[in-house]
N, C-alpha and C positions, 0 to 999 in steps of 0.2 A: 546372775545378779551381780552387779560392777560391786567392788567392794567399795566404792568412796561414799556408798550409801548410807554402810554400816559405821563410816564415821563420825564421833560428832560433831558439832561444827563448832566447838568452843574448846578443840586439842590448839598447844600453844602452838605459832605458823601459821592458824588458820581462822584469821581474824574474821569474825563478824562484820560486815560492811553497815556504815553507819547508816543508811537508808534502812537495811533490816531493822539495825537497832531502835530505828525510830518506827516503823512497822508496829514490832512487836510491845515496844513501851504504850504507844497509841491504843493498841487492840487493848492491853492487858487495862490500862485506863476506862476505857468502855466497856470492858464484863463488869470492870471494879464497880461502874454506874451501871450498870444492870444488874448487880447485886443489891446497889444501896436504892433503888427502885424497885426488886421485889420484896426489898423488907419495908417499903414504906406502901406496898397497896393492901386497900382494905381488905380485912379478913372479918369481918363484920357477915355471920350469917341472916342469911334472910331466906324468903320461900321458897324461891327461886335458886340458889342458894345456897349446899345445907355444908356442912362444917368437910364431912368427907371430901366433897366436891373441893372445896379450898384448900383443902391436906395435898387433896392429890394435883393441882395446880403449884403449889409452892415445889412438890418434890419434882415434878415435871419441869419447873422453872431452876431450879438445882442442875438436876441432870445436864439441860440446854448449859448453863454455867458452866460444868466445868465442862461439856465436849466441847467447848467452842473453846477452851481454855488449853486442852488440847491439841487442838488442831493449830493453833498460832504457835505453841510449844513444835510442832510436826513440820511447819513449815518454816519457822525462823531459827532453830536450831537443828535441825534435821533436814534442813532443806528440800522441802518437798514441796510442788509447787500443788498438785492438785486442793491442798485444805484451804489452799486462797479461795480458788474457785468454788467451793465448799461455801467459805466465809461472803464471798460476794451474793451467793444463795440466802444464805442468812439474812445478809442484809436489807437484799431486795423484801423479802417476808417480813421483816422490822418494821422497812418504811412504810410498803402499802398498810401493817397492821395499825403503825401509827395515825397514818393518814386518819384513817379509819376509826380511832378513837377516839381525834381531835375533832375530826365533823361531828362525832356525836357529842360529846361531853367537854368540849373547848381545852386551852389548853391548861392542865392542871400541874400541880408538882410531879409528880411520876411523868406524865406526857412530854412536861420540857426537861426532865431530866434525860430521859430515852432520847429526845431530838440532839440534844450535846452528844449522847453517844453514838448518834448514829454518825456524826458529826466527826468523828473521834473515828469510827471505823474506817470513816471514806478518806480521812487524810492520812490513817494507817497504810490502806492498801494501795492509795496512790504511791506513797513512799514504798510500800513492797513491788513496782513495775519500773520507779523512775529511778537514774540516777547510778550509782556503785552496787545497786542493789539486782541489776541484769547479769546476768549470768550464775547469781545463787540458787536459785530454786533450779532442780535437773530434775524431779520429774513428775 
C-alpha cells in the first residue's frame, strides 16, 4: 500500500485544490437539503402506511445521510477517487426516483427541494473531474 494514501490531505504543503474545495462544499450543501427534505416529508400514518414503516424509512434515510457524507469526506480529503463514482450511483438513483415522484404527485416542496440538490450534486462532481482538481483523487 503507497503510503501517501495514509496521509491526510489537509497536512500543511498539502493544499486542497480549489475545484475540490468546491466539490466537497457543493456535496456537503446537498446532503444538508436532503436532510432538511427528510425532516420536512410526511410522517402522517395511514393504512397503507403504519408508523413502524415510517420509523424505519427516516432511519434508513439517516443512514443514506451520513454514508454519503462520508464518502465525500473519503474522496475530498482522503483522496480517493472510487466514492465519486459511488456518489455519481447515487445520484443517478436520485434522479430517476425523482423523476418518478414528480410524474406522480407534481412538483412539491420536498420534490423541488431534492431537484436544487441534485442540482448541487452534479455541479459538485463536475468541479471534482474539471480543472486543479485532476490529479487529486489516486485511487
Amino acid at each position: 500500500m503507497n503510503s501517501s494514501n495514509k496521509v491526510p490531505a489537509n497536512i500543511p504543503g498539502n493544499v486542497v485544490p480549489g475545484n475540490v474545495v468546491w466539490f466537497e462544499a457543493l456535496l456537503y450543501m446537498s446532503l444538508t437539503l436532503d436532510s432538511l427534505s427528510a425532516a420536512l416529508e410526511d410522517r402522517t400514518p395511514t393504512a397503507e402506511i403504519t408508523q413502524g414503516l415510517i420509523a424505519a424509512n427516516s432511519i434508513i434515510a439517516a443512514i443514506m445521510i451520513l454514508s454519503l457524507t462520508f464518502l465525500v469526506w473519503l474522496a475530498a480529503q482522503r483522496r480517493k477517487n472510487w466514492p465519486r463514482w459511488v456518489l455519481w450511483g447515487a445520484l443517478t438513483l436520485s434522479i430517476y426516483s425523482l423523476i418518478d415522484v414528480i410524474g406522480r404527485f407534481g412538483l412539491q416542496l420536498d420534490s423541488a427541494i431534492e431537484v436544487v440538490s441534485c442540482a448541487l450534486t452534479v455541479a459538485g462532481l463536475y468541479f471534482s473531474y474539471t480543472g486543479d482538481a485532476s490529479g487529486w483523487f489516486n485511487d
